[in-house]
C-alpha positions in Angstrom: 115.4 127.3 95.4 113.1 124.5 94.8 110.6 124.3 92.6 107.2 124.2 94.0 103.2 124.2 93.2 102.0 127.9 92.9 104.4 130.9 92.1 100.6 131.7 90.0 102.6 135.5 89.4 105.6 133.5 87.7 103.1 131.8 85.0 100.9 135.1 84.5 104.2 137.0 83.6 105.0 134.0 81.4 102.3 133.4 79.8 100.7 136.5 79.5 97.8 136.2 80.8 96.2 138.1 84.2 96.1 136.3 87.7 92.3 136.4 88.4 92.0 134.8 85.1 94.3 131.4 86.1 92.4 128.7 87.7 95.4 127.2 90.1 95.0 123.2 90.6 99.3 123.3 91.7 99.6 123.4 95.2 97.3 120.2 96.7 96.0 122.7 99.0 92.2 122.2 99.7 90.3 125.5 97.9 87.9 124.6 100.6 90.0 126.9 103.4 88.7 127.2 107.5 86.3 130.3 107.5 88.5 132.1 109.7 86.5 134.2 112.3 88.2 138.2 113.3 91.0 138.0 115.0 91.1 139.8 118.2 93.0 143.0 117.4 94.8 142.2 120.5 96.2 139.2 119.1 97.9 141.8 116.4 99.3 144.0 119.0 100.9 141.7 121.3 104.2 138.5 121.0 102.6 135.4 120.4 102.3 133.7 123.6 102.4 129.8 124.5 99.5 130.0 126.9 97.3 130.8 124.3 95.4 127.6 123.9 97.2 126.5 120.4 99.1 123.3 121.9 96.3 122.4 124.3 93.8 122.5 121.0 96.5 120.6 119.2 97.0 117.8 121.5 93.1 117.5 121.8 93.2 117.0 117.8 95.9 114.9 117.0 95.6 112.8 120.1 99.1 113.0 120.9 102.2 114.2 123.0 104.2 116.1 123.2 104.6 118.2 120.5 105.9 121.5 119.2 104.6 124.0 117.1 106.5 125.8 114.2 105.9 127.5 111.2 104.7 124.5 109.1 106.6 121.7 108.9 109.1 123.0 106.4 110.2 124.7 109.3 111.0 121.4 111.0 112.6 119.8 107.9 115.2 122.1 107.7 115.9 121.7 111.2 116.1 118.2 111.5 119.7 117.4 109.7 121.5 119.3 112.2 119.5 118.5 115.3 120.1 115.1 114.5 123.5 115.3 113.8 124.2 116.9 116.9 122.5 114.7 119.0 124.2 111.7 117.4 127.4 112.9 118.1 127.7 111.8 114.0 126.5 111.9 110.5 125.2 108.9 108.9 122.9 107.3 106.0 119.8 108.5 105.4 117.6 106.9 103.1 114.8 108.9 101.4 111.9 108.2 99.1 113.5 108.7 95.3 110.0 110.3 94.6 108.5 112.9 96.9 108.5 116.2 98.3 112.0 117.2 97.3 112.2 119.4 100.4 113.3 116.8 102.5 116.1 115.8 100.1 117.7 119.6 100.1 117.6 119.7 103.4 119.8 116.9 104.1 121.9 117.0 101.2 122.8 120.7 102.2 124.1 120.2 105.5 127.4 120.3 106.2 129.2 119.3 109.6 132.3 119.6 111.2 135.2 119.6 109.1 133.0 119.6 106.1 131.3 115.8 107.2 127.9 115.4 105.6 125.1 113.0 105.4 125.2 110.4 103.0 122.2 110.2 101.1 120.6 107.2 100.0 117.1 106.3 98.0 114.3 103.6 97.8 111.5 103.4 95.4 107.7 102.6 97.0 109.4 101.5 100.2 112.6 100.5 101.7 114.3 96.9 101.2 115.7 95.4 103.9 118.9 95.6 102.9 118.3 99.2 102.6 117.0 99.6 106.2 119.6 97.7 107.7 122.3 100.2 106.6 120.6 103.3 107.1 120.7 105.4 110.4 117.8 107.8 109.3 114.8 106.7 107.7 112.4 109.8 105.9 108.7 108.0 104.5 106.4 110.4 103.3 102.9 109.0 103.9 101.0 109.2 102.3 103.5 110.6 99.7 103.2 113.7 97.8 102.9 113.4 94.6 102.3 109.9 93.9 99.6 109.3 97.0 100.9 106.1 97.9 100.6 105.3 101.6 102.1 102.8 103.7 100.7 100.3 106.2 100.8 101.7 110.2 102.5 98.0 110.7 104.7 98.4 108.2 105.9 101.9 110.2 105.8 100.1 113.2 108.0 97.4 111.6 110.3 99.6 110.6 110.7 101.3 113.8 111.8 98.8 115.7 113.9 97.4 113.2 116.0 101.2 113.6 115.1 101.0 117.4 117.9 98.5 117.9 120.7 100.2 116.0 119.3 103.7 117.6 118.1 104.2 114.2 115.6 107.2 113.7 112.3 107.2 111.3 110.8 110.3 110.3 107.1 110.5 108.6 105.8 113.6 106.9 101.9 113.4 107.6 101.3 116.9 105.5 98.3 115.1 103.5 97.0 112.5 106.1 93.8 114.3 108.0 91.4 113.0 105.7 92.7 109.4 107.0 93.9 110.3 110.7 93.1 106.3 111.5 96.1 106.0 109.3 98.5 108.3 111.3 101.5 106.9 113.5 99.7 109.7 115.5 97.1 107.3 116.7 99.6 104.9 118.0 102.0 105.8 121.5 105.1 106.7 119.6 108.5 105.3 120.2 111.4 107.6 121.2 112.6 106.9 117.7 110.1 108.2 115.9 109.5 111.8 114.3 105.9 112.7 112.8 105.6 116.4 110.5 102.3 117.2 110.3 100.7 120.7 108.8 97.8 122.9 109.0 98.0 123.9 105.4 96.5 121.4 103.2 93.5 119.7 105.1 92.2 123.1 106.5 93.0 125.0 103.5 95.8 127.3 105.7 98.6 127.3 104.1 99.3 131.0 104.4 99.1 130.8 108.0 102.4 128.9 107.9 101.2 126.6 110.9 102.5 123.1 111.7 103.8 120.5 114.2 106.3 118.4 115.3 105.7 115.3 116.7 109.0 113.6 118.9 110.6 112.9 121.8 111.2 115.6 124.7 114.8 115.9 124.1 114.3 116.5 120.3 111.5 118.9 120.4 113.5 120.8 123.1 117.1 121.2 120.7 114.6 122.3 117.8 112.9 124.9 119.8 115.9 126.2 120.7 117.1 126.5 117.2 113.9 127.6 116.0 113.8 130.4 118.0 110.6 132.4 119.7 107.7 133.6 118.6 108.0 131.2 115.4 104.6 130.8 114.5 102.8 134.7 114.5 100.0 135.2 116.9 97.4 135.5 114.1 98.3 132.2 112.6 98.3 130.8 116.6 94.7 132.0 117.0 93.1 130.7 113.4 94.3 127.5 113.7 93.4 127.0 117.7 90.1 127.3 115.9 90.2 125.3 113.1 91.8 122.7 115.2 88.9 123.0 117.8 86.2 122.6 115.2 85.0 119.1 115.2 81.9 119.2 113.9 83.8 121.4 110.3 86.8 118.8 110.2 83.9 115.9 109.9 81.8 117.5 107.0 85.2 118.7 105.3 86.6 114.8 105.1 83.9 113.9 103.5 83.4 116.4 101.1 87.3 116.3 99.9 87.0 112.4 99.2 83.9 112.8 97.0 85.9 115.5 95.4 89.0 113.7 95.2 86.9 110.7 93.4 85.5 113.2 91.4 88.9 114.5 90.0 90.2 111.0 89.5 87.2 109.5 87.6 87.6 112.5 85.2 91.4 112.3 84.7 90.6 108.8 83.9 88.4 109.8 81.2 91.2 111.6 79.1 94.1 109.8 80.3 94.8 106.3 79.7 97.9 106.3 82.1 97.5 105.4 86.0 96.1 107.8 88.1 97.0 107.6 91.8 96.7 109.9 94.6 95.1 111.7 98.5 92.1 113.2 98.8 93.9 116.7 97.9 95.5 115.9 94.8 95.1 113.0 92.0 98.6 112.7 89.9 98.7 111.0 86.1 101.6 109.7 85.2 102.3 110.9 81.3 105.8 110.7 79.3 104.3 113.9 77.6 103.7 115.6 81.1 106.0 118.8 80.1 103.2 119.4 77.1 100.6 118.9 78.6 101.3 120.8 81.2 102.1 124.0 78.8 99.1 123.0 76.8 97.2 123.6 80.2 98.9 126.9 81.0 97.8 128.1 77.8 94.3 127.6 79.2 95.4 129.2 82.1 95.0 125.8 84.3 97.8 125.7 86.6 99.4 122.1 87.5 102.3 120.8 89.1 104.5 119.4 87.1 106.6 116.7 88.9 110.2 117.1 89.5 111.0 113.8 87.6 108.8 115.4 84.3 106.9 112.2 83.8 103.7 113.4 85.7 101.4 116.0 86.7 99.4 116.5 90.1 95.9 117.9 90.0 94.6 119.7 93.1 90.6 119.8 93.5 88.7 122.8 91.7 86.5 124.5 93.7 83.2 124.8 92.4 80.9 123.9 89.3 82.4 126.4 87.2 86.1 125.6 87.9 85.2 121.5 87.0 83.7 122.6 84.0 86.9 125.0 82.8 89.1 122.1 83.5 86.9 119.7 81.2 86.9 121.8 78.5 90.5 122.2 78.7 91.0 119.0 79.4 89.0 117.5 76.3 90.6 120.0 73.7 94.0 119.3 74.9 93.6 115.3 74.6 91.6 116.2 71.1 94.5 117.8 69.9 96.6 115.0 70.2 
């Protein structure tokens, strides 16, 4: 298993010190989450159904089709290797970001085809050379990416996909952190048959235990990872509260705007104690520090969860909530740097 933001239980055990008490800035999920309205206790009763509403609602919001939904897109990246595969007929290169949600990179190293064939894995740094995208089959861009926030150009994407277009190269983009920005989704351009988008429910609305996301792709794709997938993969509760976060227009406007002065909030006071870059979404702010392992013990101790980064040179902050939780993290933030 992968290490990710959260597991708050883990660090209580650890350090000692009760779960109410933590303040938990690790996951880059907005604390800000859809007021959900009762579910119907119908809804609890019965299968989820496809005729609920949920895709029409979807569509509507991210302004594209056709799509499938699953339960978030981690279920999708795990999928993908051996849909793929399949599909192809053959395994091939696939070139992933070297930095980023390390998800992707288990997923594909961990498949094994017939007679034992797998994918060879290769990486690029902020984005692919040419050289690089001339040899690979698959191309995987997380965008913007998660942790370091940097995002790529829609042309660029574009580029890129019809460069792999005419080798019947594939390019995949993990959207998890883009709904503050949709005017900077592939979403809002007619997708090529070529092209795979991830998006989720979880960070923007604040939903992440609803386990909701969606697949963006052609027909033939979709179909093959439904049929993996099973039915009834995302639970009728989770169906219904995110038909109605998805339907509420007039929330997903107010919310955008609140997150970015949020977001410039966090990064204007990591600046103050950090003299190392600071780069990031409007969920999360990263720092890059060579100390990053201390400081991010240092924090615990104040019972201020981060994520450390998997490469240990960084740490991501996710927004705090509300007056008191800014102030607890100055505090912290100014004895730690004090100290040093």
């Amino acid at each position: 298993m992968l290490e990710h933001g959260g597991n708050l239980l883990q660090f209580s055990r650890q350090y000692q010190i009760p779960v109410a008490e933590w303040l938990d800035l690790s996951t880059g999920v907005s604390p800000f989450a859809y007021p959900c309205t009762s579910v119907a206790s119908a809804v609890w009763n019965r299968l989820p159904e496809l005729n609920d509403g949920l895709e029409e609602a979807a569509a509507g919001y991210y302004g594209c089709e056709p799509l499938l939904a699953v339960a978030g897109s981690q279920a999708a990246i795990m999928a993908l290797p051996e849909v793929i595969a399949t599909q192809r007929g053959e395994l091939g290169v696939v070139l992933l970001p070297r930095v980023g949600y390390k998800e992707h990179q288990h997923a594909w190293q961990h498949f094994i085809g017939p007679n034992g064939a797998k994918w060879q894995i290769e990486f690029y740094d902020t984005a692919p050379s040419e050289s690089e995208l001339a040899r690979a089959d698959v191309v995987v861009v997380i965008n913007p990416n998660n942790p370091t926030g940097v995002r790529q150009p829609l042309e660029l994407l574009l580029q890129w996909q019809a460069q792999l277009q005419q080798r019947q190269g594939l390019l995949i983009v993990d959207e998890a952190f883009i709904d503050c920005t949709p005017q900077h989704s592939l979403l809002s351009r007619q997708l090529g048959d070529n092209v795979v988008v991830l998006r989720s429910v979880g960070k923007f609305f604040g939903l992440a235990g609803a386990r909701v996301g969606f697949l963006f792709g052609n027909h033939l794709l979709l179909d093959a990872i439904a049929l993996k997938l099973g039915p009834w993969t995302v639970p009728g509760p989770s169906r219904w509260v995110t038909r109605e976060a998805l339907l509420d227009r007039q929330w997903q406007r107010r919310m955008r705007q609140q997150l970015a002065g949020h977001s410039s909030r966090l990064r204007t006071l990591l600046t103050c104690y950090f003299s190392t870059s600071v780069s990031g979404s409007e969920l999360f702010q990263t720092v890059c520090l060579h100390d990053a392992p201390m400081v991010h013990q240092q924090l615990c101790r104040h019972a201020i969860l981060t994520r450390l980064c998997d490469e240990k040179n960084a740490l991501r902050f996710g927004l705090p909530r509300d007056e008191s939780e800014w102030q607890r993290l100055d505090v912290a933030l100014k004895a730690i740097t004090q100290s040093v």
